[in-house]
N, C-alpha and C positions, 0 to 999 in steps of 0.2 A: 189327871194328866201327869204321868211321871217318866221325864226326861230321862234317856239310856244314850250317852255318849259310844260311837264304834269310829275306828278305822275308814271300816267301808260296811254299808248297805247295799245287798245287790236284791233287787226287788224281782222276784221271779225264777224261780226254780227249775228251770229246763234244763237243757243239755249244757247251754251257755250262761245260765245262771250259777249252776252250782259246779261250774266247773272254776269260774272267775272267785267262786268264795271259797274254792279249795284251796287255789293258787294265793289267791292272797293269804290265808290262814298260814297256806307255807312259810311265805314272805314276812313275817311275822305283823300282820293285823289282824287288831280284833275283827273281827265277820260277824257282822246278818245275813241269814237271808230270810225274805219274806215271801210268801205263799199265799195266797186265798183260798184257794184247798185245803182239804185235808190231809191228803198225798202230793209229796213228794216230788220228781220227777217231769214235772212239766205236761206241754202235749206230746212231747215225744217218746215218752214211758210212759204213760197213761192213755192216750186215745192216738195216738200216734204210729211214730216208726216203730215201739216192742210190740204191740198186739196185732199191728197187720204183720209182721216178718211170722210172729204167731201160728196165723191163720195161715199164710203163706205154705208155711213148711208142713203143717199140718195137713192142708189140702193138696197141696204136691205129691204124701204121704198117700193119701185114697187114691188119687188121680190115677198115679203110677202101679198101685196094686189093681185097680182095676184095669187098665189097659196095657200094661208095658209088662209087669211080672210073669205073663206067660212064655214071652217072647226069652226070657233067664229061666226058663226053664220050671217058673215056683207056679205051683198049681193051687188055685182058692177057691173054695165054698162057703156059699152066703156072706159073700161082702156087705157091710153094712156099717153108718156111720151110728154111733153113740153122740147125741147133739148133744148133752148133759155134758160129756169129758171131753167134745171135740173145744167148745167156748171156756170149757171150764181150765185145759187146760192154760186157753190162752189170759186168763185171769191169772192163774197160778205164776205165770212166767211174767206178769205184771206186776203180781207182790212181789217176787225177788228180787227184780229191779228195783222197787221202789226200798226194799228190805236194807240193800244193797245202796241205795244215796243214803237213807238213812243212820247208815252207820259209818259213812267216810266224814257225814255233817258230825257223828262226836265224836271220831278220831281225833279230827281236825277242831274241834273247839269251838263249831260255827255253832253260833245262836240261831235256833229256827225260830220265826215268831208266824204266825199263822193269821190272817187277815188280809184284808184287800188293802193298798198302799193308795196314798193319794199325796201330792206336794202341797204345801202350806206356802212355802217360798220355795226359792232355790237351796235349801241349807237344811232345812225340814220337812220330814215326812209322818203324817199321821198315819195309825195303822185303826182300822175299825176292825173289831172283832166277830165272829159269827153271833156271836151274843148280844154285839151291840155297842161292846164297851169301847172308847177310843183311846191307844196312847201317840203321844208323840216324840219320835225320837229323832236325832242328830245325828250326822258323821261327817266325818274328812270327805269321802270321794261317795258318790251311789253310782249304780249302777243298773241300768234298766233293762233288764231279760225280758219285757212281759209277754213276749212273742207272738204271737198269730191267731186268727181265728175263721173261719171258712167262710166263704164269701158266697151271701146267698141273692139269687138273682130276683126283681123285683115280678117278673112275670112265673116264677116258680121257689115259691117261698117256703121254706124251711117249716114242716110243723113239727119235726120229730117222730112222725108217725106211721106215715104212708111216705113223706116226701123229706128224703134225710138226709144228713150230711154222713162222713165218713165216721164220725164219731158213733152215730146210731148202728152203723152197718158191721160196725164192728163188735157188734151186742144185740142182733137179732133174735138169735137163739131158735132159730126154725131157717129150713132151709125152702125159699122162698119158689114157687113155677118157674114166674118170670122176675125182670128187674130191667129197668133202664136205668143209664147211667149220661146223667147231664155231662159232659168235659171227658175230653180224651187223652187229660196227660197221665200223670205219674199216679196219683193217687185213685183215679180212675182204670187207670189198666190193672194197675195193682190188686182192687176188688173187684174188678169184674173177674179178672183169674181165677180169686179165691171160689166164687160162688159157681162160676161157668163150670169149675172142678168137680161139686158137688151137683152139678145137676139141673142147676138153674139156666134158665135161656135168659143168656143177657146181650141186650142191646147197647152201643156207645153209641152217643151223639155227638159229634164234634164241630166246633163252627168252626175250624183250618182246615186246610185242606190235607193235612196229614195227624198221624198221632205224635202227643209227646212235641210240639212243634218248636222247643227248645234244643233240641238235640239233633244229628244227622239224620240228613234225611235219608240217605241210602239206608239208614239202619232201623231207621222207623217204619220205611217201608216192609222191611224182612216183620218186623215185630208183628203189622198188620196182616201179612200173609199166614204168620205162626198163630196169631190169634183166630183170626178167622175159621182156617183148618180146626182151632178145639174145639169150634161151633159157637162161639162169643160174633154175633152182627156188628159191624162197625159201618156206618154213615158219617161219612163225612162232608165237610162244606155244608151244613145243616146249622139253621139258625133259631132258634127253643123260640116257640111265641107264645106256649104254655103250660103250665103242668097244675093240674085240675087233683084232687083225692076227692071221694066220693065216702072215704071213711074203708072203703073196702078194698080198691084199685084205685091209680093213677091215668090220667088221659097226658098226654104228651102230644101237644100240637108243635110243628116244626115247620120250618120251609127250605126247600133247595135253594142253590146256586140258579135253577132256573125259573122259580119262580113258585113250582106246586107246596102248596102245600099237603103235608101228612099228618097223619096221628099214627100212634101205637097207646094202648092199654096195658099196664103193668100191673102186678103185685106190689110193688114197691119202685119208688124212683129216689133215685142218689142223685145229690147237684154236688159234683167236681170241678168248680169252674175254677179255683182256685182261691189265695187265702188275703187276707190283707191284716195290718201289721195291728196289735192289738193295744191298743193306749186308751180305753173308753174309763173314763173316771178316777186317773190317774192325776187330772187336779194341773196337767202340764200349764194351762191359762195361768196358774198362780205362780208360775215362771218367767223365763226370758228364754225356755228352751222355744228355739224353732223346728214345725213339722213341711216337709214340701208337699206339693200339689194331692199325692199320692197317700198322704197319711204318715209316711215316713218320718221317723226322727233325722233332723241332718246332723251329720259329724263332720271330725276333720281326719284323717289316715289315724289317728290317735285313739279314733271311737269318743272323741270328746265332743260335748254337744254346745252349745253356743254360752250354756252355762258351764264354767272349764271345768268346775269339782264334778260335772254331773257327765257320764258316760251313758252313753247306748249301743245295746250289740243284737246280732242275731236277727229274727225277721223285723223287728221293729226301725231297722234300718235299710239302704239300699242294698240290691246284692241278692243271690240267691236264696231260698226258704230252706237252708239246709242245717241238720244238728251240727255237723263235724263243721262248717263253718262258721258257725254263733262261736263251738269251743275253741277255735282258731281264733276267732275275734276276743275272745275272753281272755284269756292267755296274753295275749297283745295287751288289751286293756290295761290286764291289772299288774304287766311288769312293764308297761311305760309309767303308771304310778312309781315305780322305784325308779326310775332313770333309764330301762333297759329296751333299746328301742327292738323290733322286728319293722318288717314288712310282709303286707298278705299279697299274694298275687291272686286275682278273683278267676282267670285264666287258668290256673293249676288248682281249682276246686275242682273234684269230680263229684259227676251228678249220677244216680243212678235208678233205675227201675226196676222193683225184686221181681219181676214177671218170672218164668220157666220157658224158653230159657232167658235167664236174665242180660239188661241192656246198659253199659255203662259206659262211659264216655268223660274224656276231658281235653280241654285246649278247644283251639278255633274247628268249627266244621266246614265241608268242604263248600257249604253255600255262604258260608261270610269270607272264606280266602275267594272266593269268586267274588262277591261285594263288593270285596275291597282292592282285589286286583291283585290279589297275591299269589304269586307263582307257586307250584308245587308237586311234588311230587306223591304217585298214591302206589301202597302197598296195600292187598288184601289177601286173605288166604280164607279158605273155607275149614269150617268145622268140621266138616264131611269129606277132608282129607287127613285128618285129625288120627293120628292111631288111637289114644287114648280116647276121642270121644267116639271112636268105634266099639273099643272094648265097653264102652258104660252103656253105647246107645244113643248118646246125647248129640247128636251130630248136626243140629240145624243151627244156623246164623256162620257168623264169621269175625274176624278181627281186622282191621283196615287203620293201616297207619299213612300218615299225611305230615310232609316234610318239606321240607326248604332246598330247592336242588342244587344252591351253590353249596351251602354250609353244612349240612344234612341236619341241621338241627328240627328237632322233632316240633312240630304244629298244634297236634292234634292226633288222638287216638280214641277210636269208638270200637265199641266191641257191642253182640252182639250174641250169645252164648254161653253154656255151662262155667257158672263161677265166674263171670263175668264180674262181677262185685268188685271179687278177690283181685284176679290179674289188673285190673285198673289201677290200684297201689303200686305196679310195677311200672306203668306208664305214668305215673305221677310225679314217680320220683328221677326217671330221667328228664321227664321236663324240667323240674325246677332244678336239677345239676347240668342241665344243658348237655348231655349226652346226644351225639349225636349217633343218627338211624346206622351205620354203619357199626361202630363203636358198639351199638346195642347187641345189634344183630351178630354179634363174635362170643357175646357171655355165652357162658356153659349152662345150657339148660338141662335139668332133669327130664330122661325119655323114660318111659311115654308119660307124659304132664300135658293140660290142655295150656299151659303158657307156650307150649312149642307154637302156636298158632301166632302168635304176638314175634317168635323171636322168625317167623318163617315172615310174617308182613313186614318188618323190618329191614330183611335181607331184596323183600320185592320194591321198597319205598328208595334203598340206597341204590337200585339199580344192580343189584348184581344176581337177583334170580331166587327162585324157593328151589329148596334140595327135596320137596318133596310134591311138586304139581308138575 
């Protein structure tokens, strides 16, 4: 056992791990970070958000040459995927990523040490190595990134094989007949696109009564009309009572809202139900940190956890399962350690779904200003008055902004369309500067740009009219 005095240990390397050992490295402390793998990057550059966006853009890539490229006039024979370069690329764009933390870690001076972390007390952390060997080391402040892990249901259990998680589906390497998909939000719409693209009949099962059930509804609605149309089955209000492998196919027993039961037979079945916070063996008992109901580590606005040197960010705490906010929380973390305070507003995260066309959204939607009684006013404009998404094609969904009608200050913006990702940055940052929808709707936007769709919702939301419906 040989003692390594640091600054700060941040245990876990995701997006909000090695973002908080950057920042401090800045700040001048020494840094660990610790890893149980052997890469780098967490779930979200390794089985995560880089290899589905990956896959995404890859299959987007076939989709389009097969059904759209006529209509631009480009003419193809023997369309055909290469599964070897189709997966293989999306490995390659996973080493760079990981290529890429790895070398900001010796920029920056961070010690990687490699091993699974467990607490001894509040003050030390043993680290066991893949070999076996144990050390233990000390610091000023930790930091706990260990983020998430996919939440498997007890009536349809995870083998890896026939019945998978997203981790699996993302390293098939054969492109499957069929596929059910347990869960119909993000990560489930996500890979069903990928596969529904190549060819495969994918079914969603959803127990809500809509997709995505975090988000607008008016715009999850459009989502399930756009999915449906590329031949992706979505059921909803369906409650999973089994999933059966046979070693060759999956059995899927389900039941409605009204009572029947169904089955469907797969090639494979995905459970998407979603993720829960990951602390299994982390030793927390040999603390005084507290977890709530839910798994979660609790904190205070500070990301400090009931033990004050000991911080937690990212999914292992309340709040949404998103990278860019673990690094938002990180960031916070490690320069309230210097004295420097911020504030997050969880209301000006934006969430998003890389579907085609993609769906993203931020602020309140128009079913919780209804909840909660809140007055407002709604702007919408269609894609499909869009010049620009004429010129591309891209012309389905929309942009819909939702506002305050005395003050015009903006609520809530969901979009719903081409690079919808992208334009959501623009709706982010007038909420948290308080710009108001009239105010917005006067900036000088680039014609033809699909952000004209945001500055025409704008002009619909402050009441004064689109200049082009």
């Amino acid at each position: 056992m040989i003692n390594q005095d640091f600054d700060l240990i941040v245990i876990g390397s995701g997006p909000g791990g090695y973002t908080a050992a950057i920042r401090a490295s800045q700040l001048g402390f020494k840094t660990a970070i610790i890893e149980k793998y052997n890469s780098l990057g967490g779930t979200c550059t390794n089985v995560g958000c880089i290899p589905a966006k990956a896959l995404l853009d890859s299959s987007e890539h076939y989709h389009n040459a097969e059904t759209r490229f006529g209509s631009f006039g480009i003419q193809l024979k023997d369309l055909s995927i290469d599964i070897d370069k189709f997966f293989g690329r999306k490995t390659e764009v996973v080493s760079q990523n990981v290529a890429g933390i790895n070398f900001l870690m010796k920029k920056n001076k961070i010690t990687i040490i490699y091993g699974t972390a467990r607490f001894a007390s509040n003050d030390k952390i043993i680290v066991k190595s893949a070999e076996g060997t144990e050390q233990e080391y000390q610091s000023r402040y930790t930091i706990i990134a260990t983020g998430s892990k996919p939440i498997s249901l007890p009536n349809a259990v995870i083998d890896k094989k026939r019945i998978i998680s997203s981790t699996e589906a993302l390293s098939l390497n054969e492109i499957p007949a069929t596929m059910s998909i347990i869960g119909g939000g993000v990560i489930g719409v996500e890979m069903a696109s990928v596969y529904a693209r190549l060819g495969t009949k994918v079914t969603i099962i959803e127990y809500a009564a809509n997709l995505v059930p975090t988000m607008d509804r008016e715009v999850t609605t459009e989502l399930k009309k756009i999915l449906v149309k590329s031949g992706i089955e979505i059921l909803l209000s369906q409650r999973v009572d089994a999933a059966v492998s046979n070693g060759k196919q999956v059995t899927v027993k389900f039941t409605g809202s009204e009572g029947k039961q169904q089955e469907i037979i797969t090639d494979y079945c995905m459970v998407a139900v979603g993720r829960k916070p990951y602390t299994d063996g982390l030793g927390l008992e040999n603390t005084n940190i507290i977890k709530d109901d839910r798994g979660r580590i609790v904190t205070n606005e500070a990301f400090q956890t009931s033990v004050p040197n000991v911080y937690a960010i990212g999914d292992v705490i309340k709040g949404p399962m998103l990278a860019h906010k673990a690094e938002d929380e990180a960031i916070i973390a490690v320069e309230g350690m210097h004295g420097i305070k911020h504030h997050i507003d969880y209301d000006r995260i934006p969430g998003v779904v890389y579907s085609w066309p993609e769906v993203a959204s931020v602020g309140l939607t128009e079913e919780q200003l209804k909840e909660r009684n809140i007055p407002y006013n709604k702007g919408k404009f269609p894609f499909s008055a869009s010049g620009r998404g004429r010129a591309a094609g891209d012309t389905s969904g929309f942009a819909k902004v939702l506002s305050d009608p005395k003050y015009g200050e903006v609520l809530g913006v969901h979009i719903i369309g081409a690079r919808a990702a992208d334009l959501i940055a623009q709706a982010v940052t007038i909420m948290e500067f308080e710009v108001t929808d009239s105010a917005s709707s006067t900036i000088s936007y680039a014609h033809p740009t699909y952000a004209e769709a945001l500055k025409e919702a704008f002009l619909m939301a402050s009441g004064r009219g689109s200049l082009n419906l």
